[in-house]
N, C-alpha and C positions, 0 to 999 in steps of 0.2 A: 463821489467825485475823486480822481485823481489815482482811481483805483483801489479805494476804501473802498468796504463791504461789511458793516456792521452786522445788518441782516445776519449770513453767512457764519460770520463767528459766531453772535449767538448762537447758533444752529450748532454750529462743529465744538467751541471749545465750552458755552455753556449748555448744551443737550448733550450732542454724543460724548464729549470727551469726559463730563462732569460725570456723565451715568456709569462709563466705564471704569472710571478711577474707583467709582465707590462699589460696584460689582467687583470689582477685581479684589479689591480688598477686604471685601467679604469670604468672598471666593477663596483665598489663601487661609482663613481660617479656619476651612469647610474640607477641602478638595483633599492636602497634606494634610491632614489632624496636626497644624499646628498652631500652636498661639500666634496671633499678631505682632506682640509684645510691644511697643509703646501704645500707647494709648491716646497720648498728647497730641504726638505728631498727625494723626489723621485729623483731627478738631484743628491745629494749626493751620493743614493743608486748606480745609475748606473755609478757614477764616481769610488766608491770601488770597484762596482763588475765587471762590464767589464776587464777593467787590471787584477781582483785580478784570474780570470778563466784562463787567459793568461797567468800570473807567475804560477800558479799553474800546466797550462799545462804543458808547459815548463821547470819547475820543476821535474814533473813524466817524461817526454821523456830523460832528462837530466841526470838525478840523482844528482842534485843539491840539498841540504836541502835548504838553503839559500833562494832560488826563493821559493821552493816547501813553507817555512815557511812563506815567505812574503805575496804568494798570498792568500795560508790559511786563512791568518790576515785579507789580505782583504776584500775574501770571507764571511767570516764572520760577519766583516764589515757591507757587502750589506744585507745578511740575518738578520743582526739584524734590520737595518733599516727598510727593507720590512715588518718586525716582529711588528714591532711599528705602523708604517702606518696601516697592516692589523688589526690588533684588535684595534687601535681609530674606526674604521670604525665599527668594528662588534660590538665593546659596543655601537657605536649611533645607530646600523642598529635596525629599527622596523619592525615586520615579514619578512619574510622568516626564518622560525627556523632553516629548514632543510639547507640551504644554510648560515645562522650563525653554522651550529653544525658542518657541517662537515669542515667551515674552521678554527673552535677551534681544533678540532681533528687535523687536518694539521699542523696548528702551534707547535702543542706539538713534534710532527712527527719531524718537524724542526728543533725545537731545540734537540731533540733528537739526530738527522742526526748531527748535529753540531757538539757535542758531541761525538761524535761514530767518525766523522772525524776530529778532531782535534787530538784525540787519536791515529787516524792512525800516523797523519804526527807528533806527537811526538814520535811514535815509531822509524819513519824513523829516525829522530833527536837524536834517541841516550836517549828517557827523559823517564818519568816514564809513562806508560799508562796501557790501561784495555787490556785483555788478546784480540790477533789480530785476530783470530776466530771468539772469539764474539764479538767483534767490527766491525767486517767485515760484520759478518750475520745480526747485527743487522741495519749497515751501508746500506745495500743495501734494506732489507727490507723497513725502514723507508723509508728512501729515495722515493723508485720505489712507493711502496703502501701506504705508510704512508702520505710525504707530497704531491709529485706532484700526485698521486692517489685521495687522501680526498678531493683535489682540481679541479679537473676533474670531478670527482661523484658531488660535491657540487654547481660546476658551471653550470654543463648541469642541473640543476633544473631550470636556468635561460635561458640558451643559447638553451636550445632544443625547449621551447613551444615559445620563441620568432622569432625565425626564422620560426619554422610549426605553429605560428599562432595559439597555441593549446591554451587551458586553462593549468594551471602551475599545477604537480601532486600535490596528498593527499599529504598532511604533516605528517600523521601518519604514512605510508608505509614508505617512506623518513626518517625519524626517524628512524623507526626501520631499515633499509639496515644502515643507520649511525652505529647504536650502534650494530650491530653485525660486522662492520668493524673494529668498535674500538676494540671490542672484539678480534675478529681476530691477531691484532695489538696486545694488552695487550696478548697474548698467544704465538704469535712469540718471544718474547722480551722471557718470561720466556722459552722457551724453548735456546734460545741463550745463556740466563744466567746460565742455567743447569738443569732445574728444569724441569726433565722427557719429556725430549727432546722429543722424540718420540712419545707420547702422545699428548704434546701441538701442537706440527708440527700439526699434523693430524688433531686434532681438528682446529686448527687453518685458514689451507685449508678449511674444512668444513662448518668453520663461516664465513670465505671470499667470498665462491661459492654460500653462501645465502646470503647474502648481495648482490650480483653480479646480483644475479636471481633476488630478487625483483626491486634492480636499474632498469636490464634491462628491467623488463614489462611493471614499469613506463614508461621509454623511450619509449618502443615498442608504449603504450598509447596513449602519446601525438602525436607521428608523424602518428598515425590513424586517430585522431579527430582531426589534425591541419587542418585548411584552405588552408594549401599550400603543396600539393600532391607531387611535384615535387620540388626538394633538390637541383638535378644535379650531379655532381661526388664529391661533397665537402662530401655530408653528405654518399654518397657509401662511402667513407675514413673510416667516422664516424663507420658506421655501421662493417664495416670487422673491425676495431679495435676494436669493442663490444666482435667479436669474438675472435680474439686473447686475450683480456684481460682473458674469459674463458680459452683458450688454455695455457693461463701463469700458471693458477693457478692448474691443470691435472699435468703441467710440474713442477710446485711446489711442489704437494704431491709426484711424482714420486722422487722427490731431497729428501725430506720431509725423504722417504721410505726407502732409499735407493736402489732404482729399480734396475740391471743392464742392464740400457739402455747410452747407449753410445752416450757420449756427451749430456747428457741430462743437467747437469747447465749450458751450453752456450746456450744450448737450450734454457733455465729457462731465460738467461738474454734475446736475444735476443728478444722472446714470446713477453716481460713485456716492455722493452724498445723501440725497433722499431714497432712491431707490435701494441700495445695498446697505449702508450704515442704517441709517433712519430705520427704514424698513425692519431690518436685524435686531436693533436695539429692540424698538417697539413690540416685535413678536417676542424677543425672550424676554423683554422688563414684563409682560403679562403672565410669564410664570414665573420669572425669579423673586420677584417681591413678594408675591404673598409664602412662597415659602423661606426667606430669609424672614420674614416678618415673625411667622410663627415660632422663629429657632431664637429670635431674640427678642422675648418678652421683657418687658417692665416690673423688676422684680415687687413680688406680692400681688399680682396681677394674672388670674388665670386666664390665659387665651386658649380659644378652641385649638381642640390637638390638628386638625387638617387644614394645609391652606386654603382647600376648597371655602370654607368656611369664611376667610375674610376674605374674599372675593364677590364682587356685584359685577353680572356679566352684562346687565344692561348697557352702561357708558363704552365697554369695551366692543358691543356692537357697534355703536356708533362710530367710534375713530374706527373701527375695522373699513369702514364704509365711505367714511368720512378721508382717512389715505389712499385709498386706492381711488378715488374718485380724483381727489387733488392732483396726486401724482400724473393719473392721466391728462388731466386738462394742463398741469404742466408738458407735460410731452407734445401735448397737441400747440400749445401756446410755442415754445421754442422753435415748431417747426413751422408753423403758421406766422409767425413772426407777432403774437397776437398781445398787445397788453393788456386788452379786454378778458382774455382766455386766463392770465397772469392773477388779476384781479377776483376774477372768478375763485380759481384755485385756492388763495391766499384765505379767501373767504371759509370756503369751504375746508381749509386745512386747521386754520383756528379755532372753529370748530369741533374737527378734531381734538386737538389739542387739549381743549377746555375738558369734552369729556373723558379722556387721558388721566387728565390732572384730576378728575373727580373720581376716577379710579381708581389713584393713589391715595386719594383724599378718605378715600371709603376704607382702605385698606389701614392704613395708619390710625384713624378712627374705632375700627375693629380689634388693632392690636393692642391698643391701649385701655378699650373699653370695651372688653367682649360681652354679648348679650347674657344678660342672668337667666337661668334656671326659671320658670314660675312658681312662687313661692304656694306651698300646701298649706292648707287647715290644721290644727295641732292632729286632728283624728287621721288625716290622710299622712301628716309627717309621720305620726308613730307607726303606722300602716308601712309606710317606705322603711322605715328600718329596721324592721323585723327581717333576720336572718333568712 
């Protein structure tokens, strides 16, 4: 009601935004060989921000200010922390330009979204804020493209040539998708704020969908010339969220236009949120985890040397099966106008979900507690250690 969407956030700031925080900051220790260096501060960050998504949900399902302002707080909290954390790292980081530029661009995105959401929930509060329009468009934008977007494009610089085994793309091509995103970005904003709406929309899309093309040839690129041909269904994820992320931004200039196509801004979120983030996250969290798993064991604790090994690929057919079904019957539902089709989906996406989480569950399980050896007979042991 009244334009809360608990749902949603859950989705964006404790799924996608929560996964990214903690890959990225894994990511920094891995990518640049260099330390993290606090240690506190991440344990901090996810002690504000876990609860602070909770009250916050809680808050929009409720209509409680009280929770709605607390979790805010602490929301913010986490982002500021992540904020800090991420740029020590990117002022130490030495090359990768393209994967420091786009996670400056993020950051700004961030604090942006910050800003544009805090605004909202002083509206709700009754206090003085920025007109709820533009705070909203510019809310969502930043958000969806700005940071967890700039974050995605920046990271698959790293995550695409090292799993294909590729060489890592030009850094000039890379650059430039950077700075026509930013573009893009600095164009949406002025149209939100008033400044020939119409005009910048448009142009706007147009700077995004080249940015988007060059991204994607790069990617195309690498998993041509990588050594490792064969991905499996993680990186199918990847790839159909390539495609959606195009499909977001068609369904962007259609919103942009104002088309009359119907249902076309659920359209817009859906596209941008499940299809390209979700999608994204979910195909690469199926391979980032079990190999950050393996690199950071439990000391006195031997895990198997290959992430192959903590990995069960059973559940991971499932939600393979289990999203792309969902997603579909969303798409068909938004344009059907269907809340039976809605229900359906929800169904089948939890589902999902469940065996996701049990994929994690396996893996963490495995990390901690890897399978023993089968233990020999004293005649078979002395047998095995003979030179």
């Amino acid at each position: 009601p009244g334009g809360r969407r608990p749902g949603l956030h859950v989705a964006t700031l404790g799924g996608l935004a929560m996964a990214g925080r903690g890959g990225s900051l894994q990511l920094v220790r891995v990518a640049p060989r260099q330390p993290l260096g606090a240690t506190r501060l991440p344990a901090l960050l996810w002690w504000l921000y876990a609860p602070g998504v909770a009250l916050l949900a809680a808050g929009m399902g409720t209509g409680r200010v009280a929770l709605l302002a607390t979790g805010a707080t602490a929301v913010a909290g986490g982002l500021l922390a992540f904020a800090a954390l991420l740029a020590r790292n990117l002022v130490g980081t030495r090359g990768m330009p393209a994967v420091v530029a786009h996670g400056w661009v993020a950051l700004a995105a961030q604090a942006a979204t910050l800003v544009t959401g805090l605004s909202l929930v002083a509206a709700y509060a009754g206090l003085p804020s920025l007109d709820r329009g533009a705070a909203l468009a510019l809310h969502v934008t930043l958000a969806g493209y700005g940071f967890m977007g700039m974050l995605a494009l920046g990271l698959s610089y790293i995550l695409v040539p090292m799993f294909a085994l590729s060489p890592v793309p030009d850094t000039r091509p890379a650059l430039i998708s950077c700075a026509l995103a930013g573009a893009a970005l600095g164009l949406a904003v002025a149209a939100a704020l008033g400044f020939a709406p119409a005009p910048a929309r448009t142009a706007a899309v147009l700077a995004a969908a080249a940015a988007v093309a060059i991204h994607l040839a790069l990617m195309r690129r690498a998993l041509r010339e990588g050594m490792r041909r064969e991905l499996g269904r993680s990186f199918t994820l990847v790839r159909i969220s390539w495609a959606f992320l195009a499909a977001s931004l068609a369904a962007g200039l259609a919103v942009a236009l104002d088309l009359p196509i119907p249902g076309a801004p659920t359209l817009f979120g859906l596209l941008l949120v499940v299809g390209w983030l979700l999608g994204f996250l979910f195909g690469i969290l199926q391979r980032i985890l079990p190999f950050l798993a393996a690199m950071h064991k439990p000391p006195g604790v031997r895990v198997p040397h290959t992430p192959s090994s903590l990995t069960d690929d059973r559940p991971l057919a499932v939600h393979y099966h289990c999203h792309l079904a969902a997603l579909a019957l969303l798409c068909a539902a938004v344009v059907a106008d269907s809340t039976k089709l809605v229900s359906v989906a929800a169904g089948i996406g939890a589902l999902g979900a469940c065996a996701f989480a049990a994929f994690f569950a396996t893996v963490v399980r495995r990390m901690r507690h890897p399978a023993r050896a089968p233990r020999l007979d004293p005649g078979q042991d002395a047998e095995a250690r003979r030179p």
